[in-house]
Structures are given as C-alpha cells and as structure tokens.
C-alpha positions in Angstrom: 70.2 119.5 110.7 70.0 123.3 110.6 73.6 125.5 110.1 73.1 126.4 113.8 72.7 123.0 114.7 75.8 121.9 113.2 77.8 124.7 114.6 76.3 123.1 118.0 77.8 119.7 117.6 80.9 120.8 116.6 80.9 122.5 119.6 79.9 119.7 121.8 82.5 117.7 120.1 85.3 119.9 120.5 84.3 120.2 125.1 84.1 116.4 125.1 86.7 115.3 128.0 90.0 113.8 127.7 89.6 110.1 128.4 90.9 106.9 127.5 89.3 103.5 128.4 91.1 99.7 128.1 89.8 98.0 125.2 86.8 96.3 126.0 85.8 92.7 125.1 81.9 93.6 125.3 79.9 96.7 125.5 76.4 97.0 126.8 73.8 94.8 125.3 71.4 97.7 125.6 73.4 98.8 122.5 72.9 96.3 120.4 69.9 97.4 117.5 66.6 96.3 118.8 65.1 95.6 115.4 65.5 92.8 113.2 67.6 94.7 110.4 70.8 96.5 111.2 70.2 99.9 109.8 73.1 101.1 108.1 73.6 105.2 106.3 75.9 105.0 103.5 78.4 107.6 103.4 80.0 108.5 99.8 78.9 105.9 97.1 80.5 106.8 94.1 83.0 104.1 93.2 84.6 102.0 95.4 81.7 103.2 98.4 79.2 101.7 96.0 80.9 98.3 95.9 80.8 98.0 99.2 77.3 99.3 100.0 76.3 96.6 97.4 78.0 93.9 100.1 75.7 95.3 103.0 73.2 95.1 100.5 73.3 91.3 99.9 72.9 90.7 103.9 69.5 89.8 104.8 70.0 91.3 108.0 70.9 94.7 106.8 68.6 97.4 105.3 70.6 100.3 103.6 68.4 103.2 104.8 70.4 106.1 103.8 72.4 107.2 101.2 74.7 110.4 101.6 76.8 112.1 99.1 77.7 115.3 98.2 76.8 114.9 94.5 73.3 115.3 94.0 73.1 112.9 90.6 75.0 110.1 92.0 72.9 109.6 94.8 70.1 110.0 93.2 71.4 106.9 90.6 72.3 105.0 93.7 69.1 105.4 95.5 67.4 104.0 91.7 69.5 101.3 91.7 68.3 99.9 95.0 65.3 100.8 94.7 65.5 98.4 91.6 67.2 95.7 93.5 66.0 95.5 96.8 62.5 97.5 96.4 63.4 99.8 99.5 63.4 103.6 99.1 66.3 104.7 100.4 66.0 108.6 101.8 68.9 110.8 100.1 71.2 113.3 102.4 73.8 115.4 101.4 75.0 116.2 104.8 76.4 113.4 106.5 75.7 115.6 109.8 72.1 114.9 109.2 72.2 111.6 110.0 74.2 111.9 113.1 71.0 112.5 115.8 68.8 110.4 113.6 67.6 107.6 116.2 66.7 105.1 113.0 70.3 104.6 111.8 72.4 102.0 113.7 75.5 102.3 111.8 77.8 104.4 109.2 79.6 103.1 106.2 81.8 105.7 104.9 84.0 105.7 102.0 85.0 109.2 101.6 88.2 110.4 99.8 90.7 109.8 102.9 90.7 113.6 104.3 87.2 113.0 105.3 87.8 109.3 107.3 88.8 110.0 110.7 86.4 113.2 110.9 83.1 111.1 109.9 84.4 108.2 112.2 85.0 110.3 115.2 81.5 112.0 114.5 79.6 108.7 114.1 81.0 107.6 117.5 80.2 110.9 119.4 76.9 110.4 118.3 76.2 106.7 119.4 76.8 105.0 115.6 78.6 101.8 114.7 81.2 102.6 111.7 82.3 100.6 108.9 84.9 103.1 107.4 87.1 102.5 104.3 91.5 102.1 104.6 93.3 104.4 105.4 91.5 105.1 108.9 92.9 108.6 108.7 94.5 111.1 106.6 97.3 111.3 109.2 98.4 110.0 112.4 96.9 112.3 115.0 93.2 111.8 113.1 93.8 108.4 113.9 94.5 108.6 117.4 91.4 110.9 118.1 89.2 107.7 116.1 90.3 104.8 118.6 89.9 107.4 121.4 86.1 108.6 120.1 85.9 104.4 119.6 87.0 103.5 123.1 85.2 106.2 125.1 81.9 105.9 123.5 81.8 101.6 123.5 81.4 101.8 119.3 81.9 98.8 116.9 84.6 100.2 114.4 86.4 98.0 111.5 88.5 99.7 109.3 87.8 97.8 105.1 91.3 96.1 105.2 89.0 93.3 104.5 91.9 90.4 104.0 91.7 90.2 107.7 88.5 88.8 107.2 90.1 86.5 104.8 90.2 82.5 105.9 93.3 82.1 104.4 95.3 84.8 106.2 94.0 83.2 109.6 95.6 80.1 107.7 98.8 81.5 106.8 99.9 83.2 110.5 98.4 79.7 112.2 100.9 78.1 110.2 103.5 80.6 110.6 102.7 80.2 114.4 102.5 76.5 114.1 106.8 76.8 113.9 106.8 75.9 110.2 108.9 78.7 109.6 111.0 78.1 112.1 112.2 82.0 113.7 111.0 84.8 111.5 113.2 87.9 111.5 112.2 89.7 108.2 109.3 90.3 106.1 108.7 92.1 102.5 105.4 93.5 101.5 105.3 95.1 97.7 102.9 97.3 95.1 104.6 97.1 91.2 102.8 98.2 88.5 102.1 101.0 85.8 100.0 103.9 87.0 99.0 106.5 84.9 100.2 110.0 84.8 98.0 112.3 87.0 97.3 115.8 84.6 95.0 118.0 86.4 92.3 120.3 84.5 92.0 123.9 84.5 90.5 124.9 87.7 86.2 125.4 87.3 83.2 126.2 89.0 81.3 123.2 90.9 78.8 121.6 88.6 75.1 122.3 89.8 74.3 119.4 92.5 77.9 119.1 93.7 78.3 120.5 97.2 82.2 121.3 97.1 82.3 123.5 100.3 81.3 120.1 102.1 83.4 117.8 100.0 86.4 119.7 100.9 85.6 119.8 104.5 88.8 119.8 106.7 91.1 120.0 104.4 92.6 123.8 102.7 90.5 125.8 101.0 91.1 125.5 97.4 89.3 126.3 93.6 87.2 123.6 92.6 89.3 120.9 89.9 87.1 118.0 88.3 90.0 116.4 88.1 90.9 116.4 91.7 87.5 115.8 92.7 87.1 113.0 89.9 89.8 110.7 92.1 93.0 112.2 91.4 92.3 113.7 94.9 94.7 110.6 96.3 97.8 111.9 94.9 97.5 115.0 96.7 99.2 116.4 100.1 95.7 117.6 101.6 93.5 115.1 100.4 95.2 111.5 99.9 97.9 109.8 101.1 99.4 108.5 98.4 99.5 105.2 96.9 101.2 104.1 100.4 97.5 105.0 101.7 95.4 103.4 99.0 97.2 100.2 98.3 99.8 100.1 100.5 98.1 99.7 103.6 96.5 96.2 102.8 99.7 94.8 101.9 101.8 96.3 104.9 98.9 95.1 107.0 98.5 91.9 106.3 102.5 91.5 106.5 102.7 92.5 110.2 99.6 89.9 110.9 101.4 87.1 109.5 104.3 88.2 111.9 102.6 89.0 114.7 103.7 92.6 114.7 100.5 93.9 116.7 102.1 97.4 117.5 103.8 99.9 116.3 107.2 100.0 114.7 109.9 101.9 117.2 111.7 103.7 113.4 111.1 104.1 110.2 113.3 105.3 107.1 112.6 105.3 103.6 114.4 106.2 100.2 112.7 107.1 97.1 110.9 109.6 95.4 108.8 110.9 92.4 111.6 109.5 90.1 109.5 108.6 86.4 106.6 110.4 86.4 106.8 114.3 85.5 103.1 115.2 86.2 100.8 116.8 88.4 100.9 114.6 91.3 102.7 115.4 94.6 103.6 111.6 96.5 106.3 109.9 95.2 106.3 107.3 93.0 109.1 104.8 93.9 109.7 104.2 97.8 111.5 101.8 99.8 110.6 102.2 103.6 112.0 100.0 106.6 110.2 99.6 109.9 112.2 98.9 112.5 111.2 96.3 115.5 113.1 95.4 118.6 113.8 91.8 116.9 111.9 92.1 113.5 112.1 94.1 110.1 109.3 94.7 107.7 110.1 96.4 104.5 107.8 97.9 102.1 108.6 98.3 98.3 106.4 100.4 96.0 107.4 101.2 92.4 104.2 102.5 90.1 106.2 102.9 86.7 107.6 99.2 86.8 105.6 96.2 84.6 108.3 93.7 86.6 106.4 91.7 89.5 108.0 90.5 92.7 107.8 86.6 92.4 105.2 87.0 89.5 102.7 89.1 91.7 101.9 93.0 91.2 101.0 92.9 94.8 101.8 91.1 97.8 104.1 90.4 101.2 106.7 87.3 102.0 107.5 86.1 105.6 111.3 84.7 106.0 111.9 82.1 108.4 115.1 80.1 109.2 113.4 77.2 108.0 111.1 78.6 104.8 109.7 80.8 104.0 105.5 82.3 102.9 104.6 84.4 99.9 100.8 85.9 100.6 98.6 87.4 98.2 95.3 88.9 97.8 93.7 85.3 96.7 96.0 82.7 98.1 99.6 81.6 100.3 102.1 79.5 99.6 104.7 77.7 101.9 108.1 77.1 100.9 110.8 74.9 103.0 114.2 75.8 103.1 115.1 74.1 99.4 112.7 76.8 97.9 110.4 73.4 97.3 106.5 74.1 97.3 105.2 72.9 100.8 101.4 73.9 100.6 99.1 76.2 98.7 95.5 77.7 100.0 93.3 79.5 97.7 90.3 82.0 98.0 88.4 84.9 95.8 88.9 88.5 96.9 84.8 89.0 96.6 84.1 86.2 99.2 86.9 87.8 101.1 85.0 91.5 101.0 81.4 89.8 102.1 82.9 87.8 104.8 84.1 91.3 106.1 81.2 93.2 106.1 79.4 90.0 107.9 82.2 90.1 110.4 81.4 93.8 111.3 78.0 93.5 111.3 78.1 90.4 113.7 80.1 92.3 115.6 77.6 94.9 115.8 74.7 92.1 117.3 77.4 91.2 119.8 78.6 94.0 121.0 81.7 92.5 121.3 84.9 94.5 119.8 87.0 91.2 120.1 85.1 89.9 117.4 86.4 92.1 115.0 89.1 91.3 112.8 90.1 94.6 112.1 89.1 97.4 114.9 90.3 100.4 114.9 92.9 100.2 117.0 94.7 97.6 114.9 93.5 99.5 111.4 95.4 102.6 112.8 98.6 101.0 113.5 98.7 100.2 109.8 97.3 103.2 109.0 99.6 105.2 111.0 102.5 103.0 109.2 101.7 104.3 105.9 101.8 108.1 107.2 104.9 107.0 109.0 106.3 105.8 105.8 105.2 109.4 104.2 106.8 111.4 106.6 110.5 109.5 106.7 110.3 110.6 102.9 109.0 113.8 103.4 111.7 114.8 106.2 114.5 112.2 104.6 115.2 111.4 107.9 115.4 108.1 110.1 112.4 108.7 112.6 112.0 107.4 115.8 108.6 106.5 117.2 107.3 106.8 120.5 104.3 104.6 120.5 102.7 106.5 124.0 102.4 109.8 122.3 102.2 108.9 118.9 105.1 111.4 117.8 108.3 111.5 116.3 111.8 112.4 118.0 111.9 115.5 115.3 110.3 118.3 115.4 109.7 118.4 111.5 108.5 115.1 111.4 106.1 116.3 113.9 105.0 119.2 112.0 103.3 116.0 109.5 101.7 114.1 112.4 98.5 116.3 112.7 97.5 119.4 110.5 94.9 122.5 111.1 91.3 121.5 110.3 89.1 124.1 108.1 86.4 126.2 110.2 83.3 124.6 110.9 85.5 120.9 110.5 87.8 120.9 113.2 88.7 117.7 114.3 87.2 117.3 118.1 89.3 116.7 121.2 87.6 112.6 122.9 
C-alpha cells in the first residue's frame, strides 16, 4: 500500500456513516472463508503476540500467512521459526495497512502495545477482516466504542484474548453460582498482589536501523524514541498503556462480573490509591482500590504491585459472596465454600489448554459466522475494558463518577476530558 493509498483509507474511514446495528446471532454465510485453512496476518509478534500466534499455529485449520511488525529483525526471526516448524513461508509486512485490501487474508491477530488495539481492530473491520485482538480492547473508552460499532456494522467476528472465558471451569463456576449454591450474591472481590519492578527509563535515542518508530507510535503523541519505552515499559505510560489495571487487571475484573452475571456496565465508580512505594519513572499508580457500583451488586478491585502478601494464598484472582458461601476463582481452578468456610468442591484446569481452547473458540466462530458463539466478543471485552479506564479515570479525577451506559460518558466534564483523546495525523481514529 502506497502513502497515497493509505491517506485514501483513512479517508474512507473517517466518511463511513453513523450506524449502529442489534447484535446479530449470524452473519452471512457468504462470509465465511471459502478455503480449507482460515488464513490469519499476525499483527505484532514480539512477546506475548508470539505466544499466541504459536496457538493459531498448532490448529490444523489455520495457516499463519503473514507476519507484521514494525521491527524488521523480529519478524524476520519469527518468519524463521515457522518456517522451521510448520514449513510455510510466511510473507513479512511492516505496515499493517498492507494487509488491509489483501483478498488472501481472512483474519487479524493483533497484539500491539494497547495504544494501537482499537485503531487496528476498527481498521480490520472496515476492511472485511475477522479480528482476534489482545486485552485491553482499547486504550480508552471512546476507542472502544468505535470497535463494537466498526464490529456491528460491518457483520465481523471479534474476540477480545481474555481467554478465561474460554475456560471450562469458569462456565463451571457461574453454572454453579446460578445453580443457587450461593444462595443471593451481593458482593464480589477481584485482586492483583505482587512485586513489580521499578520502571527506570533510558536516555532518549535514535531508532535502531529496522525499527519503524513513526508507525509504532501511531495515534498516540509525538515523542523521541526511548528503548526503554519501546522495550515494554510502554504500559506504564499515559499515552501508550493503561496501566497494570489494563494489563492484568482486566482478566481478573472480567471474569469477576461473569461469575455474577454483571453483563453491563457499572452505573459509578470510585477509587482510592496511588503511586505510593515506587519512586520511578512510571506514571499509573501503584496501589488502587476501585468500587463499581450496580443497582443491587458491588464489585471491588484491589491492586497493590509492591506487596509479597497474597489474598487467600493467590497473587491473582476474584471471590463471589453469597448469603449461603461463598467462590474463590483463579486462573487454573474454583473452589466452593458453604457458609462454615468448609471446602464444598474444587475444579481444576491449566492456563495453556485454557489459551488454545480460545483461539479454537474464535476461529470456530469464524466458520460459523455466528457472533453468539463467541465467548468473549467485543461488546462484552469492552465492558471490561471500559471498567479498567473507568477505574483509571475515578483516580485520575479523585472523584466518584457516574456512568451513563447510552453515551458512554461521565457526569463530569474532567472525567470526560479521559474518555477519548486526539489521534496523531495520518491515525485518526474513524467515525463507524
């Protein structure tokens, strides 16, 4: 794709219509790939992208045909390394915007630092392409709203890689919960504890040769280049993460709502905290306690990354009170409680049978063209991810926010002001 024709699609993007369409339960057949293989593009493949391109990799109804990053020697090691394993020659990009009019590619996988998610998600629908795209589903809340919209209006398969929805024992858990063993359930608790590391950034350098930094920063502020930002201390950062809310947060706060059937979004927020222990370069705070407020439920979220003390023995995970028990869910198993605090039940898994059966799920979805059969669409992967920025913003104002869930704002004009932000020239984010 030529400069010119870039600059073209971001101006057919931004003069596509306002429209909204009901969630449909299945979108044309005419859709669905017409070739054996599902042909996927790989978008950003340095860490955790590379894990999960390796799970699309091991389906034998999948074919990895592209692989895009902005650094030139990482792709090129990628590309080598399946070419070793699966004898396919992959063809290298560094433009993601190449691939978007390329008729050969059914779907996107991107795992891009967060400031790029929503952008490559609403791109990939615009242009007719399936997405698999990495937590959070946005960098803020107004990216996220444009993603379901481009998802809706254009009849796309989107999951958002909060892959414990995909997990057999968190089906388990809420059937239980649902079953009544709980009795009424008012409250839930989800949690992140641990030791992070200080975040020291570098002097600011040039881009090494191969690195395309005008691309990697994309949407966000123009700003020198810093190998240690672009190394993945990027997630600490206002402009390109979202904190540890955003990276670890999410799954936990997610799957917390699901076991209480909170489907929507919370009608306040609030949250207390700050960067309290570390004294360091990074700019989200390190200790945060954040309420979400429902008409008859509340779901707090606990995050403390300079504490080696576990909630109930786990570094991560959520609890669901009933008036009869209660259920403590992590990232491998659940366990029921009565009333006594005696052991009811216990269900176990493994996280990497719980990351294939996700990208399985997706890509089945893809065959039937059938956004029901997703366990994590958009729609529901922004409503956590929207919770996290949520949670952000009550810190960032220090204010109790109330949410109007039509318009996706805030009753408070500097809450607002956190909602959306200005995109960069030549990445502005489109209006679906």
């Amino acid at each position: 794709m030529t400069a010119a024709s870039r600059r073209q699609f971001v101006r057919n993007s931004l003069a596509v219509g306002v429209g909204w369409s009901a969630v449909t339960e299945g979108l044309s057949p005419a859709a669905a790939p017409a070739n054996t293989q599902i042909r996927v593009a790989c978008i950003g493949v340095r860490g955790r992208g590379n894990s999960v391109m390796q799970s699309f990799l091991a389906e034998p109804d999948c074919v990895v045909t592209h692989i895009c990053d902005v650094n030139r020697s990482v792709r090129e090691q990628r590309a080598a390394e399946v070419l070793e394993k699966t004898s396919n020659k992959t063809k290298l990009v560094n433009d993601y915007r190449e691939l978007l009019d390329n008729p050969n590619i059914d779907a996107l996988m991107i795992a891009t630092p967060d400031h790029w998610h929503a952008l490559q998600t609403i791109h990939g629908c615009l242009a007719g392409k399936d997405v698999y795209v990495e937590k959070p589903a946005s960098h803020n809340i107004l990216e996220g709203k444009v993603a379901v919209a481009a998802a809706r209006k254009h009849q796309r398969i989107v999951q958002v890689g909060t892959q414990m929805r995909s997990a057999k024992i968190l089906a388990e858990a809420r059937d239980y919960i649902r079953g009544g063993a709980l009795g009424q359930v008012v409250y839930g608790k989800a949690w992140e504890t641990d030791r992070n590391g200080a975040v020291k950034l570098a002097p600011n350098s040039d881009p090494p040769d191969g690195f395309d930094y005008h691309l990697w920063q994309g949407p966000a502020p123009e700003r020198p280049f810093n190998p240690t930002i672009v190394g993945g201390h990027w997630r600490w950062l206002f402009d390109y993460g979202t904190g540890d809310l955003g990276n670890d947060g999410v799954h936990r706060i997610d799957y917390c709502r699901y076991l209480m059937g909170l489907d929507t979004m919370p009608q306040s927020v609030s949250c207390s905290g700050g960067k309290f222990f570390f004294e360091d370069d990074q700019q989200w705070p390190d200790t945060m306690l954040i309420s979400y407020d429902y008409p008859r439920h509340v779901l707090q979220y606990e995050m403390r990354l300079w504490s080696r003390p576990r909630l109930f023995q786990l570094t991560e995970g959520a609890a669901v009170y009933g008036e009869n028990g209660w259920l403590l869910m992590s990232n491998t198993n659940w366990k029921a409680y009565d009333a006594a605090g005696k052991l009811v039940t216990q269900v176990d898994s493994s996280q990497g049978e719980i990351q294939q059966a996700h990208i399985r799920n997706f890509l089945d979805a893809v065959r039937s063209r059938k956004t029901a059969d997703l366990t994590q669409e958009i729609s529901s992967g922004h409503v956590s991810s929207a919770m996290c920025h949520m949670g952000n913003i009550a810190w960032r104002t220090g204010k109790k926010l109330h949410f109007d869930s039509q318009t996706e704002t805030f009753d408070d004009p500097q809450a607002n002001q956190f909602v959306g932000r200005e995109h960069r020239k030549e990445f502005e984010l489109p209006t679906v």
